[in-house]
N, C-alpha and C positions, 0 to 999 in steps of 0.2 A: 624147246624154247623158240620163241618169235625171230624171225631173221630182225636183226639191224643194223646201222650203219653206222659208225664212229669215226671221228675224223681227233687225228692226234697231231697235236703240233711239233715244230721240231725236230724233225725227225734226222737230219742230220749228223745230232750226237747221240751219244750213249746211252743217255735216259730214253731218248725216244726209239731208238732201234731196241734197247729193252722191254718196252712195254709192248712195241708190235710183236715183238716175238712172244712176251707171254698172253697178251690176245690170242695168237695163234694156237698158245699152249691149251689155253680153257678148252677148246674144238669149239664155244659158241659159236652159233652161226652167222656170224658177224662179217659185214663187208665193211672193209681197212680205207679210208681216204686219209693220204700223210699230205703236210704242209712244211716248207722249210724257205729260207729268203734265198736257197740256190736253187738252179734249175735241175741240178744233180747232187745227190750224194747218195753213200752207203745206204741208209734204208728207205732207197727209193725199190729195190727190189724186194720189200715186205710189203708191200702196199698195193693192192686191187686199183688206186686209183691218185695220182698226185696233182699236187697244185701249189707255183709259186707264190706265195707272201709278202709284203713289203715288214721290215721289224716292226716288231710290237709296237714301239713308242712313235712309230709313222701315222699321219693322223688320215690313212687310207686303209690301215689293219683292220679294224672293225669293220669297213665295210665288204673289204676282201676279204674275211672271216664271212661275212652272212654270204656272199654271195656261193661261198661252196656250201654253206646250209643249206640255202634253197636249191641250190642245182641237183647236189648229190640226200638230199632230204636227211641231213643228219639227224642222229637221234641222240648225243653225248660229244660231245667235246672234251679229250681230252690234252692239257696243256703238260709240255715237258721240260720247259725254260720259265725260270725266274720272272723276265722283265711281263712275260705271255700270263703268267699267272696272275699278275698286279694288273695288267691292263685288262682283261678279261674278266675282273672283279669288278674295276673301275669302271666298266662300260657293259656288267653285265645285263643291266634293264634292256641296254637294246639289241644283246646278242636274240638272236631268233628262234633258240635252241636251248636245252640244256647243258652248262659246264661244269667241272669238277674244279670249282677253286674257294681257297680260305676267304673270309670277312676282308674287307676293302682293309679296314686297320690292322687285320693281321697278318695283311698280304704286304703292306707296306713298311709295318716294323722289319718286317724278316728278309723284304729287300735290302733294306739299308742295316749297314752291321751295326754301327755306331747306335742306329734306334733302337737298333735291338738290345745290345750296351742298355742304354737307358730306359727301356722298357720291363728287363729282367732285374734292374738296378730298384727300380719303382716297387717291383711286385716281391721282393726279396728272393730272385731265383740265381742261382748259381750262371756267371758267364764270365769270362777271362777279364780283367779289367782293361779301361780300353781309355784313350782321350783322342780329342782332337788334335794336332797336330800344333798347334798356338799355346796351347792348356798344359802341352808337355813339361814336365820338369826333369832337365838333364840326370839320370842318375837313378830314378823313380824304380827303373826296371835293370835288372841283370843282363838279360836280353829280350829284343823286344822287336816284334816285327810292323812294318808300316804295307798298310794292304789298301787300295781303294774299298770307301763306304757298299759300293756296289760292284760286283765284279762275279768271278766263279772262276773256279780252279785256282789256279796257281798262276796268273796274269797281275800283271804289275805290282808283285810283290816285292818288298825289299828288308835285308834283313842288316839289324844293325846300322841302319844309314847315319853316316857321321853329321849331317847338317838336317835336322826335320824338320828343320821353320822354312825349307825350301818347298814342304808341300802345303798345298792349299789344303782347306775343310772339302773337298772331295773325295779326301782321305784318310786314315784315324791310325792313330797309336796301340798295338796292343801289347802284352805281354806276353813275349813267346817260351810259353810254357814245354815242360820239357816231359818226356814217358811216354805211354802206349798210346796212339792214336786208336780212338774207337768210331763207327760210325752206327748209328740206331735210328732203325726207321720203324716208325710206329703208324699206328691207322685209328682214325677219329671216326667211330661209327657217326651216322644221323641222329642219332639218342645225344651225341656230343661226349661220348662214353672210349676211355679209352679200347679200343676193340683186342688190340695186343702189340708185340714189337719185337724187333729184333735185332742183337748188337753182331756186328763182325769187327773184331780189329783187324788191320791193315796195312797193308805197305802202299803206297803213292808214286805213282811214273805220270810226269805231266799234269800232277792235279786231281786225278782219274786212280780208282782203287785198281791195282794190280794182282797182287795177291790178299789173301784171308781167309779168316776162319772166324767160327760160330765161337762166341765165348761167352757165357751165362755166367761168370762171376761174380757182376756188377747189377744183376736182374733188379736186385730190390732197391738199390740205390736209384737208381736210371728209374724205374716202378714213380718212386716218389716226386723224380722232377718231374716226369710228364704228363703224372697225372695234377699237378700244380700248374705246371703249362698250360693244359688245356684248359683247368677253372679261368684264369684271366685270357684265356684269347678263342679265335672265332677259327678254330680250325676244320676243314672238310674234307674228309680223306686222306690219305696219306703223307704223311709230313718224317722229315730226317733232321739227325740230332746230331752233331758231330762235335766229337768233346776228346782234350787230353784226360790220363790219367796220370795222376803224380805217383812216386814213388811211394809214400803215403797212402794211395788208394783214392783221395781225391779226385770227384767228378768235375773238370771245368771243362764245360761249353763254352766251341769258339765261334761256331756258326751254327742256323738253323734255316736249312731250306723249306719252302710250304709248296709242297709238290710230291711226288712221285718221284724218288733221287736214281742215281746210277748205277747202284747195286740191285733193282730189280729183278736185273736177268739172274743174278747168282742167288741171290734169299729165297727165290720160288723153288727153288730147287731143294731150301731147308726149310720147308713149311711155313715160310710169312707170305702170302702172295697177293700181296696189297693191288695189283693191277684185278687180278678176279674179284678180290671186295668189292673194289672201286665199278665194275662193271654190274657184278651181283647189285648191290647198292643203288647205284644211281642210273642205270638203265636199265635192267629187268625186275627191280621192286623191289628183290624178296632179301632177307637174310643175309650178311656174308657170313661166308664159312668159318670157320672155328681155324686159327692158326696151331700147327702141331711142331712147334720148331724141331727140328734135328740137329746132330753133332754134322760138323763136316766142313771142307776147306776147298778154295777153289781158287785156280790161277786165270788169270785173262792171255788171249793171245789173238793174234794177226790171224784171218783170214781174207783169200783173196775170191772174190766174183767176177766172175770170167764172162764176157759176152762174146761171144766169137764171131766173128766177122762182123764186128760192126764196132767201127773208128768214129762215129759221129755220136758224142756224148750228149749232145742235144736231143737224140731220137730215143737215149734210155731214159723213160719217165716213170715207167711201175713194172710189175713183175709180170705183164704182159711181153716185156723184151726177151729173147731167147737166152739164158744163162746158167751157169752152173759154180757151183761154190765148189773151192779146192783148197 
């Protein structure tokens, strides 16, 4: 294969230190340029080459984006954050390069939950019922969670709040549904076809999957909405599905990220390896590979990276820094 060069955004959190590492898993001969709005984090040590950011909705992103394309001649962009994927749609005529991200409308319903709400509401697809916070009527719900329109993880959530008219339409009403958290991340070939997917239910620390396992129970249920999903929207590669299940067996979707999500690094390891599609696909041309899911369960944990002798956090910028993992 042809050397190239890929710059990933984000690289600070989980999705994005995911996807460098399964970059690295493929062996393509690919050189790594990460982007993140600090001057340091975690996976500054996966990356051949780094460079700071201003956030996405900064109206100097875009040009700070081209200017590491022309520097480091990227050949793919790929985005690991929400707000990165909506702006990078919205300005991709004048990105320089090619990027991995969903249709401008479908990158914007799936920011905003509430649109999303009303987008699956329109198209008759299953998703948690939800209002605005004004629209609320006392009582509607058993229990019921208030989460901002736009957010991730588990940040300014609240649950059961006694007074809701105290939040503004920033924020939406849902129904906090009760059973198995599942999360399913699927891959939208270039045909617009679903390629395949993969469900893990879950336990949550911080917002962030901790433990889980491969569960095929729901295959055909899940089959049905995604492949409905994709009829009404502009999805591109890798997209994740996150849905309670009721007691009942009941699918209800509470969110849907259009990205590359944060179980990456665990699902390549059960046969779904949406980062290699995504790389097959949109920068070497050919085919992605046929997903072969597996049974199997996987815990997350702490590791520390060690630079030794060197206290000046300024000076570790890529994995040119002397280090060792323990």
């Amino acid at each position: 294969m042809e050397k190239k060069i890929v710059l990933v955004t984000g690289i600070g959190g989980n999705v994005g230190q995911g996807i460098l590492r399964n970059i690295k898993k493929t062996q393509f001969p690919i050189k790594i340029i990460g982007c993140n709005v600090t001057d340091f984090s975690a996976g500054n040590y996966l990356c051949d080459t780094f460079y700071k950011v201003p956030y996405a909705m900064d109206e100097d992103y875009i040009s700070a984006i081209n200017s590491i394309v022309e520097n480091e001649k990227i050949d793919l962009i790929i985005p690991s954050t929400d707000y990165e994927v909506y702006y990078l749609s919205l300005y991709q005529n004048k990105l320089k390069t090619n990027v991995v991200v969903s249709g401008l409308e479908t990158s914007k319903n799936y920011l905003d939950k509430y649109l999303t709400f009303l987008h699956h509401k329109k198209n008759n697809l299953p998703f948690a019922q939800s209002y605005l916070p004004g629209d609320y009527e006392k009582g509607k719900f058993e229990n019921y969670i208030v989460k901002p329109r736009e957010g991730r993880g588990s940040r300014g959530i609240h649950i059961n709040p006694s007074d809701i008219r105290s939040f503004d339409d920033s924020y939406m009403v849902q129904e906090l549904v009760t059973g198995k958290e599942i999360t399913t991340a699927f891959y939208v070939s270039k045909e617009k076809a679903l390629h395949g997917f993969i469900t893990l239910e879950r336990k949550l620390e911080n917002g962030a999957t901790n433990e889980c396992f491969v569960n095929r129970m729901y295959d055909k249920q899940l089959q049905d909405i995604l492949e409905k999903m994709i009829s009404c929207n502009h999805f591109t590669g890798s997209a994740n599905l996150q849905s309670m299940v009721r007691d009942n067996g009941e699918i209800v979707p509470f969110e849907i990220n259009c990205r590359i999500s944060g179980t990456n690094s665990i699902r390549s390891n059960f046969g779904f390896e949406d980062v290699k599609y995504t790389l097959e696909e949109h920068l070497y041309h050919i085919s992605p590979s046929e997903p072969n899911i597996t049974e199997g369960s996987a815990i997350r944990i702490m590791l520390d990276i060690i630079y030794p002798h060197n206290s000046n956090i300024s000076e570790l910028k890529d994995n040119s820094s002397q280090h060792y993992i323990f």
